[in-house]
MARMI-796164 format. One record per residue (C-alpha): residue in three letters; x, z, y. Coordinates in pm, 1 decimal. Layout:
<nodes>
Ala	X	Z	Y
...
</nodes>
This chain:
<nodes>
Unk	-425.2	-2005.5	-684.1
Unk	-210.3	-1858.1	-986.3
Unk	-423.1	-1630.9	-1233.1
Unk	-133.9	-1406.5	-1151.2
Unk	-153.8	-1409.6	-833.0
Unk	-559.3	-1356.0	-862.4
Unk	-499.3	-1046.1	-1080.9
Unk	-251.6	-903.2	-863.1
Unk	-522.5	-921.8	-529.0
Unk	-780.0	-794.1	-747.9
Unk	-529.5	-460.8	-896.7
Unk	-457.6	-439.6	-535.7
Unk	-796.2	-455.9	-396.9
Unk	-901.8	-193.9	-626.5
Unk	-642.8	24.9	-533.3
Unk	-704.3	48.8	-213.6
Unk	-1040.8	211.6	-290.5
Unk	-823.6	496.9	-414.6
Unk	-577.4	453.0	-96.4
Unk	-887.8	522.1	143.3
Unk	-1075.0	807.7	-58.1
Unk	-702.2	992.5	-42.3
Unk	-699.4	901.7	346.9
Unk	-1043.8	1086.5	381.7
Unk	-945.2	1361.1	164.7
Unk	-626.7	1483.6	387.8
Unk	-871.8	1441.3	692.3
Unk	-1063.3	1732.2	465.8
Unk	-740.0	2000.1	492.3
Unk	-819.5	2330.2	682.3
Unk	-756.2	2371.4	1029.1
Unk	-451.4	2605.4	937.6
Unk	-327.6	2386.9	669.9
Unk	75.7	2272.8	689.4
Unk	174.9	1929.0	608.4
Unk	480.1	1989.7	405.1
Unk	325.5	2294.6	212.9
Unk	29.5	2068.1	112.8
Unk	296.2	1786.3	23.4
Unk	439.2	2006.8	-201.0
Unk	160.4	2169.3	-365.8
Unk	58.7	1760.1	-381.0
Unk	369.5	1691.5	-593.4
Unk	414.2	1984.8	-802.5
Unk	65.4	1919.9	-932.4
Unk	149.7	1525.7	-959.2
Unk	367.0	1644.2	-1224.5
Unk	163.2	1863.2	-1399.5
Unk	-133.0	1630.8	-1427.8
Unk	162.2	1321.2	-1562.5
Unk	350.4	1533.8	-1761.0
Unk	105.7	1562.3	-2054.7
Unk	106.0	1215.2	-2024.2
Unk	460.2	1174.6	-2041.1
Unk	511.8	1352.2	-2301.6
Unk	236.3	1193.7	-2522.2
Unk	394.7	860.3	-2491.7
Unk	748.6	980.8	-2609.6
Unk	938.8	1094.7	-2332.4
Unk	1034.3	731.9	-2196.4
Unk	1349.6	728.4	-2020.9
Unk	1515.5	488.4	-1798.2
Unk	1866.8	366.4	-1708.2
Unk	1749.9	304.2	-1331.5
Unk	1775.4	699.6	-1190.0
Unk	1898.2	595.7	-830.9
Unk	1640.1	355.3	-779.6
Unk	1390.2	634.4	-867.1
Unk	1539.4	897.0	-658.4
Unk	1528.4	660.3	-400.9
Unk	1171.2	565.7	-383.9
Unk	1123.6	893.9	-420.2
Unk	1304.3	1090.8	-150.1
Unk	1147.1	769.6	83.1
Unk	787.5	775.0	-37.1
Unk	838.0	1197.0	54.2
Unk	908.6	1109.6	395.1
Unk	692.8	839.7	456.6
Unk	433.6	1093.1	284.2
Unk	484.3	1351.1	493.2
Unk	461.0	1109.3	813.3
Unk	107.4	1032.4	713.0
Unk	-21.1	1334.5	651.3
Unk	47.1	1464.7	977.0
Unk	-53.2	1135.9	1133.0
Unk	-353.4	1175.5	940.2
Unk	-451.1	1534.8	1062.1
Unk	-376.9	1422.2	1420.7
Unk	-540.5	1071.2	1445.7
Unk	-895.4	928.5	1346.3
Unk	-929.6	788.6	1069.5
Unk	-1008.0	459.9	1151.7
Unk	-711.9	476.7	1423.0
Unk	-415.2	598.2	1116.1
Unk	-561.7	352.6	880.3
Unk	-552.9	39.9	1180.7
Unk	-123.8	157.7	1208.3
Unk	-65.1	196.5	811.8
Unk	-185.3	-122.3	768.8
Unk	109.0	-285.7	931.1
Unk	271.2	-222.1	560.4
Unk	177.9	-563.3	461.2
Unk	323.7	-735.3	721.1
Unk	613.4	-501.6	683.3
Unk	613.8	-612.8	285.0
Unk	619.2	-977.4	349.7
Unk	899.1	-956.4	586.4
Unk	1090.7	-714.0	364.1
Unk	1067.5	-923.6	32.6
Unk	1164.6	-1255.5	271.8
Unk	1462.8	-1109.0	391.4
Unk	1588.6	-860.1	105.1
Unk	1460.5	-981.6	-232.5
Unk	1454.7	-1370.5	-78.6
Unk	1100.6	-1452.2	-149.3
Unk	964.9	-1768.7	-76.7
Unk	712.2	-1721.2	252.4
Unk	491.1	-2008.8	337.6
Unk	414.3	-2099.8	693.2
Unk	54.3	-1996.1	629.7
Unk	135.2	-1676.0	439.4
Unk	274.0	-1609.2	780.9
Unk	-15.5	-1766.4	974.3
Unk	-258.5	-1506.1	767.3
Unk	21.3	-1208.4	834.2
Unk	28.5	-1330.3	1227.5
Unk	-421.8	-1324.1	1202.0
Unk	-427.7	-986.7	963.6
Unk	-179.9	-847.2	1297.3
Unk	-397.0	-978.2	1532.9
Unk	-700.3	-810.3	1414.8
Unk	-532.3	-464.7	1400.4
Unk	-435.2	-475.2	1776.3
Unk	-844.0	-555.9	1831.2
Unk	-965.6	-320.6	1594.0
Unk	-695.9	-75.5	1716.8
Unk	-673.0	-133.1	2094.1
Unk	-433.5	154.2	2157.2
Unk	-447.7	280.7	2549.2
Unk	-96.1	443.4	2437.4
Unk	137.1	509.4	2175.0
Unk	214.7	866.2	2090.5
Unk	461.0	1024.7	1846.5
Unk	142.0	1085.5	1582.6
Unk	117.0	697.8	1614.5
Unk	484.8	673.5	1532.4
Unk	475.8	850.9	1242.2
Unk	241.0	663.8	1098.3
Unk	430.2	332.9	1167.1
Unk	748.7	511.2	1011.3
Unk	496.5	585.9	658.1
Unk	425.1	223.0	661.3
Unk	765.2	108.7	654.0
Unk	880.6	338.3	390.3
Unk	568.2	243.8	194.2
Unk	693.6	-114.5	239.2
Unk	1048.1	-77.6	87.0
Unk	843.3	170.5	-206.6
Unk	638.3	-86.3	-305.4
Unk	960.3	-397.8	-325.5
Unk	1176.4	-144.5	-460.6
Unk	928.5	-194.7	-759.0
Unk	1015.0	-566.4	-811.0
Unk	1432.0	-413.4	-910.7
Unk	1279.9	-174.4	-1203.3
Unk	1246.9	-379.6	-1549.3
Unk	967.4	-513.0	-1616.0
Unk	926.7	-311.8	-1967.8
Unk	937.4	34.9	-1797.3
Unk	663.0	220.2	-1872.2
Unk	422.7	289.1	-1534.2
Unk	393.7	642.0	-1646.8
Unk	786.8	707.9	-1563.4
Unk	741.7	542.2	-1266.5
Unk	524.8	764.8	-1166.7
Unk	681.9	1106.5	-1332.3
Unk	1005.5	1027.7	-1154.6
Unk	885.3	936.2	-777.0
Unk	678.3	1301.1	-766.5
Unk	962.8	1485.1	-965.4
Unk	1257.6	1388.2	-782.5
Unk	1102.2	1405.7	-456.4
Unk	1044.2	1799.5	-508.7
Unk	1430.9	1930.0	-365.7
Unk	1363.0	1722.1	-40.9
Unk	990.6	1844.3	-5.9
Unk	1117.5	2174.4	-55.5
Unk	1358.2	2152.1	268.9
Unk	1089.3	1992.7	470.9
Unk	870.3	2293.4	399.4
Unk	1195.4	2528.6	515.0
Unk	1278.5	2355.0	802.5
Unk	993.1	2198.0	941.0
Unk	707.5	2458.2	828.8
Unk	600.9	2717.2	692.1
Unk	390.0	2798.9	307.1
Unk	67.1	2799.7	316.3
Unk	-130.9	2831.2	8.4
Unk	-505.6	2867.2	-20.1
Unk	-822.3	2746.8	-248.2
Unk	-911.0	2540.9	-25.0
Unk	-564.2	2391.4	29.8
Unk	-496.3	2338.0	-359.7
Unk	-890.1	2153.7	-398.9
Unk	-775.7	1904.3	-171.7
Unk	-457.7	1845.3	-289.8
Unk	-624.9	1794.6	-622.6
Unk	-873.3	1531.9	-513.3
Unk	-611.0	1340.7	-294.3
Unk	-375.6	1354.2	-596.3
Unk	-609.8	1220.4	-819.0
Unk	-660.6	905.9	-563.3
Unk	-313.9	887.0	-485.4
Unk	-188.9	840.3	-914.9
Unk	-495.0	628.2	-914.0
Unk	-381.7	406.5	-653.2
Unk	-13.8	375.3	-780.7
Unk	-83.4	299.4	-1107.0
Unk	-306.5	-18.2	-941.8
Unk	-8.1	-50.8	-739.7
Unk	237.0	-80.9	-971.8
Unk	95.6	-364.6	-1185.3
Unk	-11.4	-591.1	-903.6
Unk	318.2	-593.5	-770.6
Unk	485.8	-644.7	-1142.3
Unk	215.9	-971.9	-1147.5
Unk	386.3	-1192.2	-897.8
Unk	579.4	-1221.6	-605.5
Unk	522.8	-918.0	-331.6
Unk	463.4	-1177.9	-41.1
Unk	152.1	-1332.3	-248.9
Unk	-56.4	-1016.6	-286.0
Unk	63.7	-857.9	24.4
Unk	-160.7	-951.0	243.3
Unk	-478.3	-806.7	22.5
Unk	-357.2	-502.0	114.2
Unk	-525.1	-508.0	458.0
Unk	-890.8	-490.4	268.1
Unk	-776.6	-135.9	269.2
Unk	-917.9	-108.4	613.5
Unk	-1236.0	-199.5	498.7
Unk	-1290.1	95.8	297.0
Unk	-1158.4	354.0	574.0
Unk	-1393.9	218.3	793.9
Unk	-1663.3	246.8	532.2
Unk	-1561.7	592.7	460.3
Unk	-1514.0	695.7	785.3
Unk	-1853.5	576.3	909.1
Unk	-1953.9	794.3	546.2
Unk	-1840.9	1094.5	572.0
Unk	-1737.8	1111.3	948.9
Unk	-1995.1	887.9	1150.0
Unk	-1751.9	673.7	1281.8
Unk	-1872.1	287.8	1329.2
Unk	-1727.3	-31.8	1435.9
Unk	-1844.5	-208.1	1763.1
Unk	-1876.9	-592.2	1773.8
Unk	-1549.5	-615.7	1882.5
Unk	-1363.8	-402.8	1616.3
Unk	-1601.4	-665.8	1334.4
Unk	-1388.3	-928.8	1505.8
Unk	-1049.6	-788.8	1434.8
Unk	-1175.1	-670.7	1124.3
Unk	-1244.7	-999.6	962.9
Unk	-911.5	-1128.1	1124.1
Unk	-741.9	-879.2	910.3
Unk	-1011.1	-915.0	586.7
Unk	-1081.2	-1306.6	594.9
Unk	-729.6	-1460.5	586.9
Unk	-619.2	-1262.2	280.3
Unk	-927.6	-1449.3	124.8
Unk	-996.8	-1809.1	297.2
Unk	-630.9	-1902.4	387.3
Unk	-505.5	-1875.4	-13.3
Unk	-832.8	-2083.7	-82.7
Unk	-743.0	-2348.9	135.9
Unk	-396.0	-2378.7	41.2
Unk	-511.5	-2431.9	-324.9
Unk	-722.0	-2743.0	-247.0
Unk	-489.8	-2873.3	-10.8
Unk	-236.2	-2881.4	-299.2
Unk	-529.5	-3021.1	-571.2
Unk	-556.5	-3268.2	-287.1
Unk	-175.1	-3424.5	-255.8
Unk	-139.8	-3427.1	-628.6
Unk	-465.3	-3639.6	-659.6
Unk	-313.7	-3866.9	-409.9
Unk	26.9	-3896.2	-521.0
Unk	-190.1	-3921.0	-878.0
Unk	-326.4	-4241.5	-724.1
Unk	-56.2	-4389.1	-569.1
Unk	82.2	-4397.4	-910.8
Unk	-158.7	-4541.8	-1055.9
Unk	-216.4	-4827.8	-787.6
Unk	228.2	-4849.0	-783.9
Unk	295.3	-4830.6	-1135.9
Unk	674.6	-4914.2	-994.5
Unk	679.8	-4629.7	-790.7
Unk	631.1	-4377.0	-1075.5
Unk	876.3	-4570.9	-1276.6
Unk	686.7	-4759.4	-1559.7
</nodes>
Protein backbone atom coordinates (compact mmCIF):
# COMPACT_ATOMS: atom_id res chain seq x y z
CA UNK A 1 0.00 0.00 0.00
CA UNK A 2 1.07 3.74 -0.90
CA UNK A 3 2.57 5.72 2.20
CA UNK A 4 -0.09 8.08 0.98
CA UNK A 5 -2.60 6.11 1.03
CA UNK A 6 -1.42 4.78 4.72
CA UNK A 7 -1.38 8.41 5.98
CA UNK A 8 -4.61 9.23 4.62
CA UNK A 9 -6.42 5.91 6.68
CA UNK A 10 -4.52 6.87 9.60
CA UNK A 11 -5.73 11.12 9.37
CA UNK A 12 -8.98 9.48 8.77
CA UNK A 13 -9.02 7.01 11.47
CA UNK A 14 -8.16 9.62 13.86
CA UNK A 15 -10.79 11.73 12.85
CA UNK A 16 -13.32 9.75 13.40
CA UNK A 17 -12.51 9.74 17.13
CA UNK A 18 -13.59 13.37 16.91
CA UNK A 19 -16.68 12.35 14.51
CA UNK A 20 -18.05 9.99 17.41
CA UNK A 21 -17.30 12.23 20.60
CA UNK A 22 -19.46 15.08 18.48
CA UNK A 23 -22.17 12.21 17.84
CA UNK A 24 -22.36 11.67 21.72
CA UNK A 25 -22.27 15.23 22.46
CA UNK A 26 -25.65 16.21 20.39
CA UNK A 27 -27.18 13.03 22.12
CA UNK A 28 -26.23 15.42 25.38
CA UNK A 29 -28.76 18.54 24.13
CA UNK A 30 -31.72 19.28 26.53
CA UNK A 31 -34.93 17.83 26.12
CA UNK A 32 -36.27 21.33 24.87
CA UNK A 33 -33.37 21.99 22.73
CA UNK A 34 -34.15 22.96 18.72
CA UNK A 35 -32.06 21.58 16.04
CA UNK A 36 -31.62 24.58 13.88
CA UNK A 37 -31.14 27.03 16.90
CA UNK A 38 -28.31 24.74 18.17
CA UNK A 39 -26.96 24.60 14.43
CA UNK A 40 -26.67 28.04 14.50
CA UNK A 41 -25.32 28.81 17.78
CA UNK A 42 -22.84 25.69 16.40
CA UNK A 43 -21.69 27.90 13.49
CA UNK A 44 -21.60 31.29 14.78
CA UNK A 45 -19.18 30.01 17.39
CA UNK A 46 -17.24 27.91 14.54
CA UNK A 47 -16.32 31.25 13.45
CA UNK A 48 -15.40 32.81 16.41
CA UNK A 49 -13.12 30.05 17.63
CA UNK A 50 -11.35 30.12 13.51
CA UNK A 51 -11.37 33.56 13.15
CA UNK A 52 -8.40 34.35 15.45
CA UNK A 53 -6.90 31.84 13.54
CA UNK A 54 -7.61 33.29 10.36
CA UNK A 55 -6.55 36.24 10.98
CA UNK A 56 -3.14 35.20 12.49
CA UNK A 57 -2.18 33.52 9.34
CA UNK A 58 -2.88 36.63 7.07
CA UNK A 59 -6.27 36.65 6.01
CA UNK A 60 -5.83 33.86 3.19
CA UNK A 61 -8.18 34.26 0.47
CA UNK A 62 -9.27 32.12 -2.29
CA UNK A 63 -10.43 32.38 -5.93
CA UNK A 64 -12.83 29.23 -5.41
CA UNK A 65 -16.04 31.18 -3.51
CA UNK A 66 -18.80 28.95 -5.22
CA UNK A 67 -17.24 25.85 -4.38
CA UNK A 68 -17.19 27.09 -0.74
CA UNK A 69 -20.65 28.31 -0.62
CA UNK A 70 -21.52 25.18 -1.90
CA UNK A 71 -20.11 22.80 0.57
CA UNK A 72 -21.33 25.00 2.77
CA UNK A 73 -25.05 25.57 2.25
CA UNK A 74 -24.86 21.34 1.74
CA UNK A 75 -22.84 20.42 4.82
CA UNK A 76 -25.85 22.95 6.67
CA UNK A 77 -28.39 20.70 5.49
CA UNK A 78 -26.89 17.54 5.81
CA UNK A 79 -26.00 19.06 9.41
CA UNK A 80 -29.14 19.80 10.33
CA UNK A 81 -30.45 16.21 9.11
CA UNK A 82 -28.20 14.65 11.68
CA UNK A 83 -28.84 16.45 14.42
CA UNK A 84 -32.34 15.74 14.46
CA UNK A 85 -31.65 12.16 13.46
CA UNK A 86 -29.39 12.18 16.25
CA UNK A 87 -31.90 13.43 18.99
CA UNK A 88 -34.46 10.92 17.64
CA UNK A 89 -32.41 7.67 17.09
CA UNK A 90 -29.83 5.67 19.31
CA UNK A 91 -26.78 6.19 18.92
CA UNK A 92 -25.56 3.14 17.76
CA UNK A 93 -28.73 3.03 15.29
CA UNK A 94 -27.73 7.00 13.56
CA UNK A 95 -24.15 6.05 13.52
CA UNK A 96 -25.04 2.25 11.65
CA UNK A 97 -27.13 4.84 8.69
CA UNK A 98 -24.29 7.68 8.53
CA UNK A 99 -21.97 5.25 7.81
CA UNK A 100 -23.35 4.55 4.41
CA UNK A 101 -21.14 7.89 3.51
CA UNK A 102 -18.34 5.75 2.46
CA UNK A 103 -20.02 3.75 0.22
CA UNK A 104 -21.75 6.87 -0.92
CA UNK A 105 -17.96 8.45 -1.40
CA UNK A 106 -16.67 5.65 -3.46
CA UNK A 107 -19.53 5.69 -5.76
CA UNK A 108 -19.51 9.49 -5.97
CA UNK A 109 -15.70 9.92 -6.82
CA UNK A 110 -16.26 6.74 -9.52
CA UNK A 111 -18.85 8.39 -11.25
CA UNK A 112 -18.15 12.31 -10.86
CA UNK A 113 -14.42 12.87 -10.34
CA UNK A 114 -13.70 9.34 -12.47
CA UNK A 115 -11.66 7.58 -9.92
CA UNK A 116 -10.25 4.42 -10.54
CA UNK A 117 -12.41 1.66 -8.27
CA UNK A 118 -11.00 -1.78 -8.01
CA UNK A 119 -13.20 -4.82 -7.97
CA UNK A 120 -12.14 -5.40 -4.37
CA UNK A 121 -12.44 -1.78 -3.25
CA UNK A 122 -15.96 -2.68 -4.15
CA UNK A 123 -15.88 -6.19 -2.64
CA UNK A 124 -14.79 -4.36 0.88
CA UNK A 125 -17.66 -1.47 0.14
CA UNK A 126 -20.26 -4.55 -0.71
CA UNK A 127 -18.74 -6.42 3.10
CA UNK A 128 -18.49 -2.80 5.07
CA UNK A 129 -22.64 -2.67 3.65
CA UNK A 130 -23.24 -5.92 4.68
CA UNK A 131 -22.23 -5.50 8.17
CA UNK A 132 -24.35 -2.32 8.65
CA UNK A 133 -27.63 -4.14 7.67
CA UNK A 134 -26.46 -6.88 10.63
CA UNK A 135 -25.35 -4.48 13.01
CA UNK A 136 -28.39 -2.31 12.05
CA UNK A 137 -31.23 -4.79 11.42
CA UNK A 138 -33.90 -2.14 10.97
CA UNK A 139 -37.67 -3.64 11.65
CA UNK A 140 -38.63 -0.29 9.63
CA UNK A 141 -37.52 2.76 8.12
CA UNK A 142 -38.86 6.00 9.45
CA UNK A 143 -38.41 9.61 8.32
CA UNK A 144 -35.63 10.10 11.41
CA UNK A 145 -33.86 7.20 9.49
CA UNK A 146 -34.17 9.20 6.31
CA UNK A 147 -32.68 12.04 7.44
CA UNK A 148 -29.87 10.55 8.43
CA UNK A 149 -29.33 8.80 5.02
CA UNK A 150 -29.91 12.36 3.37
CA UNK A 151 -26.67 13.77 6.00
CA UNK A 152 -24.65 10.99 4.62
CA UNK A 153 -25.03 11.82 1.15
CA UNK A 154 -24.39 15.43 1.52
CA UNK A 155 -21.39 14.51 3.68
CA UNK A 156 -20.33 12.42 0.66
CA UNK A 157 -20.34 15.18 -2.06
CA UNK A 158 -18.59 17.62 1.10
CA UNK A 159 -15.89 15.53 1.45
CA UNK A 160 -15.12 15.04 -2.94
CA UNK A 161 -15.94 18.51 -3.33
CA UNK A 162 -12.52 18.78 -1.43
CA UNK A 163 -10.49 16.99 -4.17
CA UNK A 164 -11.69 20.51 -6.79
CA UNK A 165 -10.07 23.12 -4.12
CA UNK A 166 -6.13 23.61 -4.86
CA UNK A 167 -4.08 21.83 -3.23
CA UNK A 168 -2.12 25.04 -1.68
CA UNK A 169 -5.28 26.42 0.07
CA UNK A 170 -4.79 26.84 3.40
CA UNK A 171 -7.16 24.23 5.69
CA UNK A 172 -7.94 27.12 7.89
CA UNK A 173 -10.11 28.88 4.93
CA UNK A 174 -11.56 25.83 4.31
CA UNK A 175 -12.84 25.74 7.31
CA UNK A 176 -13.68 29.72 7.91
CA UNK A 177 -15.69 29.64 4.72
CA UNK A 178 -17.94 26.27 5.11
CA UNK A 179 -19.24 27.71 8.83
CA UNK A 180 -19.40 31.40 7.51
CA UNK A 181 -21.27 31.04 4.46
CA UNK A 182 -23.55 28.54 5.75
CA UNK A 183 -24.93 31.22 8.40
CA UNK A 184 -27.90 33.03 5.83
CA UNK A 185 -29.28 29.43 5.17
CA UNK A 186 -29.08 28.34 8.94
CA UNK A 187 -30.71 31.43 9.69
CA UNK A 188 -33.95 30.49 7.45
CA UNK A 189 -33.98 27.01 8.77
CA UNK A 190 -34.26 28.44 12.27
CA UNK A 191 -37.35 30.83 10.80
CA UNK A 192 -39.06 28.37 9.06
CA UNK A 193 -38.55 25.20 10.55
CA UNK A 194 -38.09 26.29 14.40
CA UNK A 195 -37.97 28.33 16.75
CA UNK A 196 -34.63 30.16 19.08
CA UNK A 197 -33.75 28.63 21.79
CA UNK A 198 -30.82 29.73 23.71
CA UNK A 199 -29.65 28.42 27.06
CA UNK A 200 -26.26 27.49 29.12
CA UNK A 201 -26.77 24.40 28.67
CA UNK A 202 -27.49 24.67 24.93
CA UNK A 203 -24.26 26.90 24.20
CA UNK A 204 -21.85 24.08 26.50
CA UNK A 205 -22.78 21.61 24.11
CA UNK A 206 -22.47 23.36 21.16
CA UNK A 207 -19.02 24.20 22.39
CA UNK A 208 -17.84 20.66 23.00
CA UNK A 209 -19.44 19.30 19.69
CA UNK A 210 -17.76 22.24 17.89
CA UNK A 211 -14.58 21.56 19.19
CA UNK A 212 -14.92 17.73 17.82
CA UNK A 213 -16.49 18.74 14.79
CA UNK A 214 -13.14 21.51 13.62
CA UNK A 215 -11.17 18.68 15.03
CA UNK A 216 -12.51 16.19 12.79
CA UNK A 217 -12.41 18.41 9.58
CA UNK A 218 -9.18 19.48 9.85
CA UNK A 219 -8.26 15.37 9.93
CA UNK A 220 -10.62 15.34 7.19
CA UNK A 221 -9.31 17.62 5.05
CA UNK A 222 -5.73 16.31 4.75
CA UNK A 223 -6.56 12.66 4.32
CA UNK A 224 -8.61 13.38 1.51
CA UNK A 225 -5.83 15.97 -0.06
CA UNK A 226 -3.34 12.57 0.42
CA UNK A 227 -4.77 10.42 -2.29
CA UNK A 228 -7.57 9.40 -4.16
CA UNK A 229 -11.15 9.58 -2.11
CA UNK A 230 -12.02 5.87 -3.13
CA UNK A 231 -8.63 4.62 -1.30
CA UNK A 232 -9.30 6.00 2.18
CA UNK A 233 -12.98 5.80 1.95
CA UNK A 234 -13.62 2.87 3.25
CA UNK A 235 -11.61 3.67 6.77
CA UNK A 236 -14.24 5.73 7.39
CA UNK A 237 -16.50 2.92 8.65
CA UNK A 238 -13.96 2.47 11.87
CA UNK A 239 -16.09 5.36 12.85
CA UNK A 240 -18.61 2.89 14.07
CA UNK A 241 -16.27 1.49 16.28
CA UNK A 242 -15.96 4.40 18.40
CA UNK A 243 -19.90 5.11 18.62
CA UNK A 244 -20.30 1.84 19.79
CA UNK A 245 -17.51 2.32 22.28
CA UNK A 246 -18.97 5.53 23.34
CA UNK A 247 -22.27 4.54 23.40
CA UNK A 248 -21.67 1.46 25.55
CA UNK A 249 -19.52 4.58 27.69
CA UNK A 250 -21.57 6.96 28.38
CA UNK A 251 -25.02 5.35 27.49
CA UNK A 252 -24.77 1.50 28.36
CA UNK A 253 -25.48 0.41 25.12
CA UNK A 254 -23.57 -3.01 24.00
CA UNK A 255 -23.26 -5.11 21.01
CA UNK A 256 -24.68 -8.74 20.93
CA UNK A 257 -22.74 -11.52 19.10
CA UNK A 258 -24.47 -10.81 16.20
CA UNK A 259 -23.94 -6.98 15.89
CA UNK A 260 -19.62 -8.19 16.53
CA UNK A 261 -20.32 -9.98 13.26
CA UNK A 262 -21.46 -7.07 11.21
CA UNK A 263 -19.16 -5.04 13.00
CA UNK A 264 -15.99 -6.62 11.84
CA UNK A 265 -17.64 -6.90 8.30
CA UNK A 266 -17.66 -3.20 8.30
CA UNK A 267 -14.05 -2.79 10.46
CA UNK A 268 -11.94 -5.79 8.91
CA UNK A 269 -12.15 -5.16 5.13
CA UNK A 270 -10.99 -1.53 5.38
CA UNK A 271 -7.87 -3.30 6.99
CA UNK A 272 -7.25 -7.03 5.55
CA UNK A 273 -8.60 -6.50 1.95
CA UNK A 274 -5.86 -3.41 1.17
CA UNK A 275 -3.28 -5.90 2.80
CA UNK A 276 -3.98 -8.54 0.53
CA UNK A 277 -4.10 -6.60 -2.51
CA UNK A 278 -0.51 -5.35 -1.72
CA UNK A 279 1.04 -8.85 -1.68
CA UNK A 280 -0.91 -10.04 -4.40
CA UNK A 281 0.72 -7.25 -6.48
CA UNK A 282 4.50 -7.95 -4.70
CA UNK A 283 3.52 -11.38 -5.91
CA UNK A 284 2.92 -10.86 -9.97
CA UNK A 285 5.85 -8.54 -10.16
CA UNK A 286 8.14 -11.28 -8.59
CA UNK A 287 6.80 -13.57 -11.18
CA UNK A 288 6.84 -11.55 -14.15
CA UNK A 289 10.51 -10.63 -12.36
CA UNK A 290 11.28 -14.30 -13.02
CA UNK A 291 9.96 -14.96 -16.13
CA UNK A 292 12.36 -12.38 -17.23
CA UNK A 293 14.98 -13.61 -15.96
CA UNK A 294 14.41 -17.36 -17.12
CA UNK A 295 13.17 -15.48 -20.96
CA UNK A 296 15.73 -13.00 -21.31
CA UNK A 297 13.88 -12.64 -24.99
CA UNK A 298 10.78 -11.90 -23.54
CA UNK A 299 11.96 -8.77 -21.66
CA UNK A 300 13.84 -7.77 -24.71
CA UNK A 301 17.65 -8.25 -24.06
Amino acid sequence: MQPSVLLGIGLLIMGNVFSALYDVSVKWLPSNADAASFLLIRQVMSVLMILPLWLYSGRPQTTHYKMHLFRANIGAVGGLCFIIGLMSLPLATAGALFFSGPIMIMVLGALLLKEKVTPLQWVAVFLGFMGIVILLRPTQINWFAVLVLVSALTFAMSQLTLKKLPSAENPLLTLMFYNLFSLPLVCLMVVFLGEMTISVDIILVALMSNIFLLIYQWFCFFAYRKTQASDIAIAEYTGLLFCVFFGWLWFDEWLDGLSWVGAGLIILPSLVLPYIAYQWRKLQSHKLALVKKAHPIISGQ
